[in-house]
DSSP file (Angstrom, degrees, kcal/mol; ACC not computed):
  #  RESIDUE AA STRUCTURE BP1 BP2  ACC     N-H-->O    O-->H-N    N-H-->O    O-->H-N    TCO  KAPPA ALPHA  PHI   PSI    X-CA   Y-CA   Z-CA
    1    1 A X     >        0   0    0      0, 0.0     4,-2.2     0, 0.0     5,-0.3   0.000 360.0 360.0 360.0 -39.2  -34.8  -14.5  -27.7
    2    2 A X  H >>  +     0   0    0      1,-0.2     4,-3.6     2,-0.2     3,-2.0   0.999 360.0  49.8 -84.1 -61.9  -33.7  -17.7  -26.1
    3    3 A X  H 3> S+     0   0    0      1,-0.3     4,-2.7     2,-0.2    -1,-0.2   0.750 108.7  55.1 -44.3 -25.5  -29.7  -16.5  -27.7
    4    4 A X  H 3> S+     0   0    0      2,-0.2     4,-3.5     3,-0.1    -1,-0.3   0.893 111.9  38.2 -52.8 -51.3  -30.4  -13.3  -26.1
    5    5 A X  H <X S+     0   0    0     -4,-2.2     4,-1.9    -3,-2.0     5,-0.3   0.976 113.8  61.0 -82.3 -41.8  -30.9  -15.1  -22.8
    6    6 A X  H  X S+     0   0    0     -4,-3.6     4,-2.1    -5,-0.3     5,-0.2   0.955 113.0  34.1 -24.3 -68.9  -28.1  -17.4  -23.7
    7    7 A X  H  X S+     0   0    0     -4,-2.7     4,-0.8    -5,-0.3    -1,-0.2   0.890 110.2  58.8 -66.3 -37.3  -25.7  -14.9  -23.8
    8    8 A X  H  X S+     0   0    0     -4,-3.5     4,-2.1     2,-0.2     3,-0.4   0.830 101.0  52.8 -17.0 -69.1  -26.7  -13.0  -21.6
    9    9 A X  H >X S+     0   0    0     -4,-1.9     4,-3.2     1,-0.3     3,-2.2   0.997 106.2  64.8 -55.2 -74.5  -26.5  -15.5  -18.8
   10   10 A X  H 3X S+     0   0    0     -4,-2.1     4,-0.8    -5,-0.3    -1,-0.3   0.634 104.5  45.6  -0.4 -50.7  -22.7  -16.0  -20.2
   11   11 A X  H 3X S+     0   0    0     -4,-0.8     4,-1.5    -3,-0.4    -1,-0.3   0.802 111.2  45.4 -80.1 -47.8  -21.9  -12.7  -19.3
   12   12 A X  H <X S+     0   0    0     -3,-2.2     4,-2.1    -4,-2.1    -2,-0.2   0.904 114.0  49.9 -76.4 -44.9  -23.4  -12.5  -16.0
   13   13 A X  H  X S+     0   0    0     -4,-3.2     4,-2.0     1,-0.2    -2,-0.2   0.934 113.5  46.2 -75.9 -12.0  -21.8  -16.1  -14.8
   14   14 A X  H  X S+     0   0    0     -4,-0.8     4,-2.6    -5,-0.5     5,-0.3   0.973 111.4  51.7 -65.6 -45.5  -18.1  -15.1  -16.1
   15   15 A X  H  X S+     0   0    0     -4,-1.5     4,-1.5     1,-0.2     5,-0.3   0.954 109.5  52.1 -58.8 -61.5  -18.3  -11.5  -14.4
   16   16 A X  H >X>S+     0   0    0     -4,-2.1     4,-1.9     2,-0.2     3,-0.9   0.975 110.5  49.1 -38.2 -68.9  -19.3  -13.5  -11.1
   17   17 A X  H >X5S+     0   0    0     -4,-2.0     4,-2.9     1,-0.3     3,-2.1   0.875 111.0  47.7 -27.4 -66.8  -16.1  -15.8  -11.5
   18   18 A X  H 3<5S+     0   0    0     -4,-2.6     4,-0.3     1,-0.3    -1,-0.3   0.668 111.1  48.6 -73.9 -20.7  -13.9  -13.2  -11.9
   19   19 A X  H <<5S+     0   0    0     -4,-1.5    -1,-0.3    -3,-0.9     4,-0.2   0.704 113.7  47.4 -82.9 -15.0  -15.2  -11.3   -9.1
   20   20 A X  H XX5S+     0   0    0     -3,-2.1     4,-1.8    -4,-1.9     3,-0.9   0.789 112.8  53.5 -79.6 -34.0  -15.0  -14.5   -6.6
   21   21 A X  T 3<<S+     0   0    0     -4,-2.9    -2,-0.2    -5,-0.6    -1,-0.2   0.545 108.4  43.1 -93.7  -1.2  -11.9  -14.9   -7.9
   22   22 A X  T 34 S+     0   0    0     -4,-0.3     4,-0.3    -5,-0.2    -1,-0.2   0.233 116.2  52.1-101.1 -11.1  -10.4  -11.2   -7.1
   23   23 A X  T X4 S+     0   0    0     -3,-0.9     3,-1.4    -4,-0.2     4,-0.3   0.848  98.6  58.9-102.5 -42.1  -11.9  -11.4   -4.0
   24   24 A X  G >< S+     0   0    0     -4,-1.8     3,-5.0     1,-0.3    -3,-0.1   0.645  93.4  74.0 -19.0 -39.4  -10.2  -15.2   -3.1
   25   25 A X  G >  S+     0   0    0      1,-0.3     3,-4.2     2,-0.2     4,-0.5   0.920  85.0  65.5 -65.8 -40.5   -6.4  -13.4   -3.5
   26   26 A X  G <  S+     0   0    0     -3,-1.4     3,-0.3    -4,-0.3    -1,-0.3   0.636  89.2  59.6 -23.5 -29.1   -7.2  -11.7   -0.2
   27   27 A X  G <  S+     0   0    0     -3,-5.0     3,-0.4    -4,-0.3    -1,-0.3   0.463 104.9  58.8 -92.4   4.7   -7.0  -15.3    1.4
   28   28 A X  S X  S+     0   0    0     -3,-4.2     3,-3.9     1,-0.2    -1,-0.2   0.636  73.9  84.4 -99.4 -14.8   -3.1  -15.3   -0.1
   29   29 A X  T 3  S+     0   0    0     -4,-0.5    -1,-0.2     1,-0.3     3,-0.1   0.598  76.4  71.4 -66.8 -19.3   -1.8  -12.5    1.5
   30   30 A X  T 3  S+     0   0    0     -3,-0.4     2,-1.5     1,-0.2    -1,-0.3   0.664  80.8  92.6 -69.9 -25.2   -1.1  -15.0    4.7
   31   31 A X    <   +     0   0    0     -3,-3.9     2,-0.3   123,-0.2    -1,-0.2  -0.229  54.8 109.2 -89.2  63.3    1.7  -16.4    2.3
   32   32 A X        -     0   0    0     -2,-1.5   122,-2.2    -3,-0.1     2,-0.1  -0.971  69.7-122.4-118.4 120.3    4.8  -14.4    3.2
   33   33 A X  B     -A  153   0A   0     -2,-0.3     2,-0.3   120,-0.2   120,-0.2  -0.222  21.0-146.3-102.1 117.1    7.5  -15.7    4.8
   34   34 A X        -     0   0    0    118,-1.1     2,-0.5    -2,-0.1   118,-0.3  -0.590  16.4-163.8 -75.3 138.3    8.2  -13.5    8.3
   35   35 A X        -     0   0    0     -2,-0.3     2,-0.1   116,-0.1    37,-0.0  -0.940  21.6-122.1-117.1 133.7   12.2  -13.5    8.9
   36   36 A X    >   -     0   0    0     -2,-0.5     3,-1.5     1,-0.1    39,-0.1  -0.477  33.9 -93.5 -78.2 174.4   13.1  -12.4   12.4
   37   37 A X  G >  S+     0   0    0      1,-0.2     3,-0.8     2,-0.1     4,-0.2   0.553 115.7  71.4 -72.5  -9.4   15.2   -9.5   12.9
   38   38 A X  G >  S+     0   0    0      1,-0.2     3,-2.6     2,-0.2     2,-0.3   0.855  85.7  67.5 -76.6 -28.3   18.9  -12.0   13.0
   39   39 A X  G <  S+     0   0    0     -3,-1.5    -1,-0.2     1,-0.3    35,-0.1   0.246  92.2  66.5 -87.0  42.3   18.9  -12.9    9.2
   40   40 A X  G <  S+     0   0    0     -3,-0.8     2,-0.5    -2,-0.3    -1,-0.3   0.477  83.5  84.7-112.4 -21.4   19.6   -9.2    8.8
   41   41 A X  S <  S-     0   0    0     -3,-2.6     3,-0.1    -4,-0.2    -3,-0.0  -0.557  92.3-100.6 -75.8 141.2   22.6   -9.6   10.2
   42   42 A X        -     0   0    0     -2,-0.5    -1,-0.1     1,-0.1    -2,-0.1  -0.102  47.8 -79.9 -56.3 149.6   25.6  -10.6    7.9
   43   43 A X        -     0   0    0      4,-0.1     5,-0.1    -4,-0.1    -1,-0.1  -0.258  40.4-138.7 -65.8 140.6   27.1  -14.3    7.7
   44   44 A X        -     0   0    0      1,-0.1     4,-0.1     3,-0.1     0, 0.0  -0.108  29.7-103.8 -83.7-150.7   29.4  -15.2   10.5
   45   45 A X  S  > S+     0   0    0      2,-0.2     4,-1.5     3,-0.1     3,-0.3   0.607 118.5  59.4 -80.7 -30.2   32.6  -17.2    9.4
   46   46 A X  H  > S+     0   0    0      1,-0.2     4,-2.8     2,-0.2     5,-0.2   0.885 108.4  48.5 -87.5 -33.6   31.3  -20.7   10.6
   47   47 A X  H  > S+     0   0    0      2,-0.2     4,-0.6     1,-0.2    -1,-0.2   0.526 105.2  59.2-111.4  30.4   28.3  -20.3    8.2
   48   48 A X  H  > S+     0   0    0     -3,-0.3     4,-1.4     2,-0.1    -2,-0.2   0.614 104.8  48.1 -75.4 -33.4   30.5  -19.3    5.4
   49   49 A X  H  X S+     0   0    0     -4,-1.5     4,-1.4     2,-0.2    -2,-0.2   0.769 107.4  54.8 -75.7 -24.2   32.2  -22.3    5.6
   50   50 A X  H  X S+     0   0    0     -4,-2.8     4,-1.2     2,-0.2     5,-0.3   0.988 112.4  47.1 -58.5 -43.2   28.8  -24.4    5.8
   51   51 A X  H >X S+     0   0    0     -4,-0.6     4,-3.1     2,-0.2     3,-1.2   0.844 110.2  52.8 -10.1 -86.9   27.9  -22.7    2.7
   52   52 A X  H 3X S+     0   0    0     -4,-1.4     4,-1.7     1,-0.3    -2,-0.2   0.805 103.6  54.2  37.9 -96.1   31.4  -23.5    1.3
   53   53 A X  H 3< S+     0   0    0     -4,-1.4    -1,-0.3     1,-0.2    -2,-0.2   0.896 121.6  28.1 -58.6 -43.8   31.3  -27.3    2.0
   54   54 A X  H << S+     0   0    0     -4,-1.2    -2,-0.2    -3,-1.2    -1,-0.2   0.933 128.3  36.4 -86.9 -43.9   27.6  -27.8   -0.2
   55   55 A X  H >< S+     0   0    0     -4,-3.1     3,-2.1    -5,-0.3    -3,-0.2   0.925  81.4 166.5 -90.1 -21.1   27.5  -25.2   -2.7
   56   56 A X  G >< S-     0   0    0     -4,-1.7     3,-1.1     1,-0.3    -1,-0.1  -0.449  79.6  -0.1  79.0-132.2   31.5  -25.5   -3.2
   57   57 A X  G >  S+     0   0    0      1,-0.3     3,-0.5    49,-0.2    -1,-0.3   0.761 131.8  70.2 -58.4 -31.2   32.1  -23.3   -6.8
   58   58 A X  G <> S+     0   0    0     -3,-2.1     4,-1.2     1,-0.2    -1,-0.3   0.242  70.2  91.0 -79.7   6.3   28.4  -22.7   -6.8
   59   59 A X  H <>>S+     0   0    0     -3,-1.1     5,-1.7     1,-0.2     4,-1.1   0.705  82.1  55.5 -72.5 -32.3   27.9  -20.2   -3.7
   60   60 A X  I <4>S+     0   0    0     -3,-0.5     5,-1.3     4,-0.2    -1,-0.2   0.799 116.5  32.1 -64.2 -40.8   28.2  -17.3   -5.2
   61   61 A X  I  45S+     0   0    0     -4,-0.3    -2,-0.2     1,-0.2    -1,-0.1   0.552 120.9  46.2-113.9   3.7   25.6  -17.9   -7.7
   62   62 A X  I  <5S+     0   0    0     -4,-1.2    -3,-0.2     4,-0.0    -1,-0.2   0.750 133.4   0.8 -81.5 -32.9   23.2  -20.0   -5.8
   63   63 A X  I ><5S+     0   0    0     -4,-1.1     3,-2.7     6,-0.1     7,-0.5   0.386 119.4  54.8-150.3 -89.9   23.1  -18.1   -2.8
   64   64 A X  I 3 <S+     0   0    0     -5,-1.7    -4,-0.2     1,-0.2    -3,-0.1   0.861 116.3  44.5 -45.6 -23.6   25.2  -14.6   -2.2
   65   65 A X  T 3 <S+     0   0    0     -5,-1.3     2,-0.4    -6,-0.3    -1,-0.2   0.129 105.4  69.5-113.2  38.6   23.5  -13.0   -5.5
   66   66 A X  S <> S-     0   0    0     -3,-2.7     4,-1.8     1,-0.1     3,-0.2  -0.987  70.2-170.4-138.8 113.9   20.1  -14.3   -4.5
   67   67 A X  T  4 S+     0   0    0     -2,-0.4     4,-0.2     1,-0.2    -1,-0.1   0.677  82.5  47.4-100.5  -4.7   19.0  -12.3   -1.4
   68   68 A X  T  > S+     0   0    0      2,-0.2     4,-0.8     3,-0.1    -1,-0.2   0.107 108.4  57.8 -98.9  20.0   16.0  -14.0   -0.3
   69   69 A X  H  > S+     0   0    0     -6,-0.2     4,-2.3    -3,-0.2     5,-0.3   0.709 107.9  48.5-104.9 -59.5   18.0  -17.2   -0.7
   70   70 A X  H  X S+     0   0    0     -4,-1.8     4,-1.7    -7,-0.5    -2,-0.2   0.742 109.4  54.4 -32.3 -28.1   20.3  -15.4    1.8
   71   71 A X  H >> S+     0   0    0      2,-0.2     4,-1.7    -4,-0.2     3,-0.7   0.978 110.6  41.9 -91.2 -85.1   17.3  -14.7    3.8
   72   72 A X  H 3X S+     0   0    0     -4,-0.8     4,-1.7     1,-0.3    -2,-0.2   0.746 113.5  51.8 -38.0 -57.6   16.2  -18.4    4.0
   73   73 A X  H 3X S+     0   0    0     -4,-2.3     4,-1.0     1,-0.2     3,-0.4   0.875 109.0  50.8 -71.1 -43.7   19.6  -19.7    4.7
   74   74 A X  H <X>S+     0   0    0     -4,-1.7     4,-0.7    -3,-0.7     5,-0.6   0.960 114.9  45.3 -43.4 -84.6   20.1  -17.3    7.5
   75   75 A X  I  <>S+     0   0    0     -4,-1.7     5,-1.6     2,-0.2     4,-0.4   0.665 106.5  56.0 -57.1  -6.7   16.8  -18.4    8.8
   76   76 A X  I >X5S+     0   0    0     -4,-1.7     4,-2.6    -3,-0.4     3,-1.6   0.860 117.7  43.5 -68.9-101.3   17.5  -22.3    8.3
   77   77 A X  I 3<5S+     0   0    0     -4,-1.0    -2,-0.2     1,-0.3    -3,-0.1  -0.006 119.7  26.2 -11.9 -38.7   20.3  -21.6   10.4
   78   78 A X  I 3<5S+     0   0    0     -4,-0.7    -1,-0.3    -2,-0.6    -3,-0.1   0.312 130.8  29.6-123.0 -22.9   19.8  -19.4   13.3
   79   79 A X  I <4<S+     0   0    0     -3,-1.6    -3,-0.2    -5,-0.6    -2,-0.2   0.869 112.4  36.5-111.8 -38.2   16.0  -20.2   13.7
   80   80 A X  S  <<S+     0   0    0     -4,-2.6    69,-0.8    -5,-1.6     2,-0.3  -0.231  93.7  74.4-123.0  47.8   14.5  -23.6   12.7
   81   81 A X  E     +B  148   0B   0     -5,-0.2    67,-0.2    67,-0.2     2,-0.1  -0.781  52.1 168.3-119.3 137.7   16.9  -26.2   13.4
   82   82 A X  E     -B  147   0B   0     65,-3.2    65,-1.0    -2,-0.3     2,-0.3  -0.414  16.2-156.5-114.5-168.4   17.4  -27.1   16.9
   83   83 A X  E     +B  146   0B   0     63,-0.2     2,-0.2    -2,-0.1    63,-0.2  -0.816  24.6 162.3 170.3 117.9   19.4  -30.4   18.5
   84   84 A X  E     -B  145   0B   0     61,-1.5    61,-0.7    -2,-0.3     2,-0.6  -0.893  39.3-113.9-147.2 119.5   18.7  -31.5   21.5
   85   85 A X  E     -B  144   0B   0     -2,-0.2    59,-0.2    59,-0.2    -2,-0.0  -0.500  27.4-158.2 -82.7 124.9   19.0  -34.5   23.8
   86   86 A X        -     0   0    0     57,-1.8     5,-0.1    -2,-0.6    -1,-0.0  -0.302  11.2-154.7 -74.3 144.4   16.0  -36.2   24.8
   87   87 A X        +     0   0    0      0, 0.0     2,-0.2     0, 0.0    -1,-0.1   0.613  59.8 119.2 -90.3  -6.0   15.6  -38.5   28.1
   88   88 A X        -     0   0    0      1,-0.1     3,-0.3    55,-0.1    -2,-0.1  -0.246  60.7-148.2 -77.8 106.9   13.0  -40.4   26.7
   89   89 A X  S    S+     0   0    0      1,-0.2     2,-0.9    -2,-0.2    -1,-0.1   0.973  83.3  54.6 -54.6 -53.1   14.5  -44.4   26.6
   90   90 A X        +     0   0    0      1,-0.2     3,-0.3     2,-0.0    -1,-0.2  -0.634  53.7 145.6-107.1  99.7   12.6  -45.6   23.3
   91   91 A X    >   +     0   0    0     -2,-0.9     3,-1.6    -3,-0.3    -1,-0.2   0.035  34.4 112.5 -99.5  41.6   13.2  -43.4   20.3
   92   92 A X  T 3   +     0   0    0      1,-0.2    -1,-0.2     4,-0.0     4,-0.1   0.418  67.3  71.2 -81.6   9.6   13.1  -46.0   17.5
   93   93 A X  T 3  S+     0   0    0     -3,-0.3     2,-0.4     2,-0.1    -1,-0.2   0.224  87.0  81.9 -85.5  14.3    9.7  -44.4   16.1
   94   94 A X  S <  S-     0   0    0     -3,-1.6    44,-0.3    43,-0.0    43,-0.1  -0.943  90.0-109.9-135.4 132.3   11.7  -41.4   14.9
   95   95 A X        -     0   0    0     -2,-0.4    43,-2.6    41,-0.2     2,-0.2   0.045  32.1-119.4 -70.1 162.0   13.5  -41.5   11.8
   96   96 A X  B >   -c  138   0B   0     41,-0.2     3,-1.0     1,-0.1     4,-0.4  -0.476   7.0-132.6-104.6 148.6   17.2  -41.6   11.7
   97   97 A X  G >  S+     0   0    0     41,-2.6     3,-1.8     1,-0.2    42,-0.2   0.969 106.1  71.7 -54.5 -60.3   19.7  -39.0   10.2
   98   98 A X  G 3  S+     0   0    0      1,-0.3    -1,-0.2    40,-0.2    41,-0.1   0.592  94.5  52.4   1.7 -52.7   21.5  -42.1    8.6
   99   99 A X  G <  S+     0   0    0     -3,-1.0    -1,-0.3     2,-0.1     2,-0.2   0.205  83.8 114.5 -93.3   6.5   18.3  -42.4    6.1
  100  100 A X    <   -     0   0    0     -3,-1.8     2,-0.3    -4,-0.4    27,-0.1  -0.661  69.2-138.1 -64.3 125.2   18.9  -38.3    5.1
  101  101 A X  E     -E  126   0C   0     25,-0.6    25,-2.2    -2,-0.2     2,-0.3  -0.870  26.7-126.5 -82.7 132.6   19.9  -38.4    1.4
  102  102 A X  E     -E  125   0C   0     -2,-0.3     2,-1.9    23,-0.2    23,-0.3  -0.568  16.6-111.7 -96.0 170.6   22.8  -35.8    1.6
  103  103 A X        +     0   0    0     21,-3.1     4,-0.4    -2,-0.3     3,-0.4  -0.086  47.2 160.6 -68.0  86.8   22.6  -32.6   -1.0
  104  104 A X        +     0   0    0     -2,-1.9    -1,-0.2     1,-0.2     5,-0.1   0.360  33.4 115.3 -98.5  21.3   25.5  -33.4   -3.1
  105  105 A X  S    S+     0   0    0      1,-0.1     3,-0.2     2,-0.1    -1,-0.2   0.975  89.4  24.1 -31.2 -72.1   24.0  -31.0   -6.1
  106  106 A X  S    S+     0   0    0     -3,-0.4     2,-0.5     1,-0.2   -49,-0.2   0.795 134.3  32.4 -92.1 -42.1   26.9  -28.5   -6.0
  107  107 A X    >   -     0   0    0     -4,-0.4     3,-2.1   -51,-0.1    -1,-0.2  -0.878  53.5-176.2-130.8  95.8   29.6  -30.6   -4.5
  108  108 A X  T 3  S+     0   0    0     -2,-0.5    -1,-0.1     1,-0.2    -3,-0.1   0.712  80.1  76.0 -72.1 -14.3   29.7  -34.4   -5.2
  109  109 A X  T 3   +     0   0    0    -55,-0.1    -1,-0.2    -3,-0.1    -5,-0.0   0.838  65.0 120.6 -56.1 -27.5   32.6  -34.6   -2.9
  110  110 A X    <   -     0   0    0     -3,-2.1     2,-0.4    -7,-0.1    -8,-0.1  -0.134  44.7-166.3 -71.2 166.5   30.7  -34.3   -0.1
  111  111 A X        -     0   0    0      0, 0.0    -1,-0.1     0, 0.0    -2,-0.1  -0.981  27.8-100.5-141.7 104.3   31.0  -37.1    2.2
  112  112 A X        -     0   0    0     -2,-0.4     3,-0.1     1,-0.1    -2,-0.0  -0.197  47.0-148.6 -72.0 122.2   28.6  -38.1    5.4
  113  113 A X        -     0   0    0      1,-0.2    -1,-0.1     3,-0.0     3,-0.0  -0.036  15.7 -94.0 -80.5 175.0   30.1  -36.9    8.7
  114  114 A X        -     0   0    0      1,-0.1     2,-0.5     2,-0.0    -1,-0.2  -0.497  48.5 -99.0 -65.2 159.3   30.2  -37.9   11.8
  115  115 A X        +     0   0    0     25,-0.1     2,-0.4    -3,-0.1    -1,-0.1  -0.682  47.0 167.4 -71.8 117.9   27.9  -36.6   13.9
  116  116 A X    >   -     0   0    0     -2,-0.5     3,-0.9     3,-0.1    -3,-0.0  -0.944  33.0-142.2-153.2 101.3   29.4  -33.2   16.5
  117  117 A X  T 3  S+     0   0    0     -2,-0.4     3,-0.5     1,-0.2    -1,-0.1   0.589  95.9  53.5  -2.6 -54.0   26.8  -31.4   18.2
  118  118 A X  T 3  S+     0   0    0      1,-0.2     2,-0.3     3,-0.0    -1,-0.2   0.898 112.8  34.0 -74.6 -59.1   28.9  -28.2   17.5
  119  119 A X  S <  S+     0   0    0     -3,-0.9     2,-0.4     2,-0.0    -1,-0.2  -0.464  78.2 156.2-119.6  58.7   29.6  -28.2   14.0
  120  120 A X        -     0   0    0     -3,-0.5     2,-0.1    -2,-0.3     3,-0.1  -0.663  27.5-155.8 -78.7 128.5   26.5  -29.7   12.8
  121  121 A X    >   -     0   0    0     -2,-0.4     3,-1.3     1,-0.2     4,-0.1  -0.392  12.8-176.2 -94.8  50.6   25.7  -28.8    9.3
  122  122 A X  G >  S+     0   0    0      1,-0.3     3,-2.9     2,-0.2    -1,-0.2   0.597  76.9  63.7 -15.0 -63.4   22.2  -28.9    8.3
  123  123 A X  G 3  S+     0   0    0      1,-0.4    -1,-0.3    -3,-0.1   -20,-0.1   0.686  78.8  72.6 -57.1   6.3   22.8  -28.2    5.0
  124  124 A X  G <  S+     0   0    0     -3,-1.3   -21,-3.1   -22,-0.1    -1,-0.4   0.950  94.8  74.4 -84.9 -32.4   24.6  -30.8    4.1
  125  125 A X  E <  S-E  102   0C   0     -3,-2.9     2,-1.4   -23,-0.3   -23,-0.2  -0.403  78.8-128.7 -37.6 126.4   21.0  -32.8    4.3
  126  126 A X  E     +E  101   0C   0    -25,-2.2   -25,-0.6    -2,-0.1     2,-0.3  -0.876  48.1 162.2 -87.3  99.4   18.1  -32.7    2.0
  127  127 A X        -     0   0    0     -2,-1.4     2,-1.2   -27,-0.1     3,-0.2  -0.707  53.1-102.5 -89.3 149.9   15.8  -32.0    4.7
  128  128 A X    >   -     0   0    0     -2,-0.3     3,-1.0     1,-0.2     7,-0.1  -0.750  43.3-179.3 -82.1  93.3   12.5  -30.6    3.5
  129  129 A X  T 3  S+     0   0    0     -2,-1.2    22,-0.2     1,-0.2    -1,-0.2   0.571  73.5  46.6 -75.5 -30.8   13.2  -27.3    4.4
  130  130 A X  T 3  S+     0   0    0     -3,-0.2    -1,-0.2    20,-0.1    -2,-0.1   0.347  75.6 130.1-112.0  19.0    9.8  -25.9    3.1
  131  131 A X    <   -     0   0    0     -3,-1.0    20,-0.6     1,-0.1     4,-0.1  -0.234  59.9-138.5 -52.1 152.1    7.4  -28.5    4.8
  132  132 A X  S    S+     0   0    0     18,-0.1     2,-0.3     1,-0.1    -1,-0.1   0.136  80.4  78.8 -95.9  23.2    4.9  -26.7    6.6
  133  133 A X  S    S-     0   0    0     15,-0.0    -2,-0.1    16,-0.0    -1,-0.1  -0.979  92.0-102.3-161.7 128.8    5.3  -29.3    9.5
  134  134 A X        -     0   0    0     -2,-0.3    15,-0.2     1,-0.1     2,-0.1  -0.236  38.3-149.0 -53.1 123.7    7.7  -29.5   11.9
  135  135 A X  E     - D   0 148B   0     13,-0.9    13,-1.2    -7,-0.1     2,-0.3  -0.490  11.4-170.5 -48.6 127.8   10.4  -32.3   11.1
  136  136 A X  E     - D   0 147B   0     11,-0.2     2,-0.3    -2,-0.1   -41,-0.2  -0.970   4.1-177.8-135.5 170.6   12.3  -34.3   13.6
  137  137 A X  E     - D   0 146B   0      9,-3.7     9,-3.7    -2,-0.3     2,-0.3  -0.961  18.3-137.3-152.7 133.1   15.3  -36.7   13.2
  138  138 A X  E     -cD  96 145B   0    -43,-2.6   -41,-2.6   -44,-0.3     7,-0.2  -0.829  22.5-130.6-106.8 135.0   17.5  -39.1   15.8
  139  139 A X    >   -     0   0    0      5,-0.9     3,-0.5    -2,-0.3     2,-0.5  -0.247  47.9 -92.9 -47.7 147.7   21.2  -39.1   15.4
  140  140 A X  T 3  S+     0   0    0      1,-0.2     3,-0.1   -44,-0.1    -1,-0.1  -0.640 100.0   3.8-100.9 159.9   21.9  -42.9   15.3
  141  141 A X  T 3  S+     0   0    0     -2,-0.5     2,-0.2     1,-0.2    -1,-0.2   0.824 117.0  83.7  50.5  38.8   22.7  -44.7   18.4
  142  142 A X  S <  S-     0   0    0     -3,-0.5    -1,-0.2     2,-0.2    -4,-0.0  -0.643  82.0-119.6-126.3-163.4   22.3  -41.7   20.5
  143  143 A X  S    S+     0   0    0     -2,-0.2   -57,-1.8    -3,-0.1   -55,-0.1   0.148  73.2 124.1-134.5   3.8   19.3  -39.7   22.3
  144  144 A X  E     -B   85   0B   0    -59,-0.2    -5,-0.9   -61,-0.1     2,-0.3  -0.468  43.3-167.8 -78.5 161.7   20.0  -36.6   20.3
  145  145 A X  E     -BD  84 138B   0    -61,-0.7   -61,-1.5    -7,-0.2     2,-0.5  -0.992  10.6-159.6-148.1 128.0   17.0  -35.1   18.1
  146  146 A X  E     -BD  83 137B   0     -9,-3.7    -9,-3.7    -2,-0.3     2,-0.3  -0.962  10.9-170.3-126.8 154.7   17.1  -32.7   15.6
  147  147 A X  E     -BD  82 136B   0    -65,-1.0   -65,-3.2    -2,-0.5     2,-0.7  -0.997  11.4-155.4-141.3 119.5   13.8  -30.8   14.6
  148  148 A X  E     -BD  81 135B   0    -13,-1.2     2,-1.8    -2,-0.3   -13,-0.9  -0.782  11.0-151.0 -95.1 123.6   13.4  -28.7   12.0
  149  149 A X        -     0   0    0    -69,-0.8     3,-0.1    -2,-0.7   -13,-0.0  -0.519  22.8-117.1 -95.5 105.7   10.7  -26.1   12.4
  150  150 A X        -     0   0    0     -2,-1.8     2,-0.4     1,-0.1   -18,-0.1   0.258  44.0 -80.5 -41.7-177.1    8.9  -24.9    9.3
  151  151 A X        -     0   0    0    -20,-0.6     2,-0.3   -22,-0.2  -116,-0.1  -0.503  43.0-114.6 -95.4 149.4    9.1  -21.4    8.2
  152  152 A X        -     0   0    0     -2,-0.4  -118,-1.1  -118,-0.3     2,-0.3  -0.766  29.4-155.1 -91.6 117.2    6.9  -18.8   10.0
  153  153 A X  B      A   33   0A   0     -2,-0.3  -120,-0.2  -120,-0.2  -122,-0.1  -0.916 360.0 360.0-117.2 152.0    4.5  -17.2    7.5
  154  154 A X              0   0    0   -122,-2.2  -123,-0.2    -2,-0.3  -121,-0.1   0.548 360.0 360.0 -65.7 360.0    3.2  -13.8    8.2
């Protein structure tokens, strides 16, 4: 009798897991990454050459035949990093690009540039690109700030 209830019991607490645990995926469904309507558009020529300069021989097969890798670089690009100057006298509590390891994976060549507002490359950084919390960084010896904004999940 007592194996009866033994087993029994067995039965009843697995089936209870597995149903707590079918209902739990519901709570996952928040993890999809919303793209606004611009990374739909095609790459312009200035971010074919940032491409170009990291992935070097390796764009094609890192990036162009990967389309949600297209999708994220577009949105790295056009959405979450911004550069701005701040008026704010004392930024020494905010880390400096300087201390950026850059991504030198695909192209050991690469080299750290100066810093130009205009033709800023983000990728050229290992920035944590998939933090869920927003990133900022000081150019050094300037009042500029760049902030990377995590990725928008639906």
């Amino acid at each position: 009798m007592r194996k009866i209830i033994y087993i029994f019991s067995i039965l009843i607490f697995t089936n209870i897991g597995a149903i707590i645990a079918q209902n739990d995926v519901k709570k996952y469904d928040k993890w999809v990454t919303y793209y606004p309507s611009n990374v739909d558009l095609p790459f312009s020529k200035s971010e074919l050459n940032k491409l170009e300069e990291v992935y070097d021989q390796n764009l094609k097969d890192q990036i162009l035949d990967r389309p949600i890798r297209i999708k994220d670089i577009k949105d790295i690009l056009r959405n979450r990093v911004y550069i701005y100057q701040e008026n704010i006298k004392d930024l020494s509590d905010i880390g400096l690009l300087s201390e950026v390891a850059l991504f030198e994976i695909y192209n050991k060549k690469i080299i750290r540039p100066v810093f130009d507002i205009n033709n800023f490359n983000p990728l050229l950084y290992n920035f944590n690109f998939f933090s869920k919390l927003k990133q900022t960084y000081r150019v050094d010896n300037t009042n500029y700030l760049i902030v990377i904004k995590p990725r928008e999940l639906q």
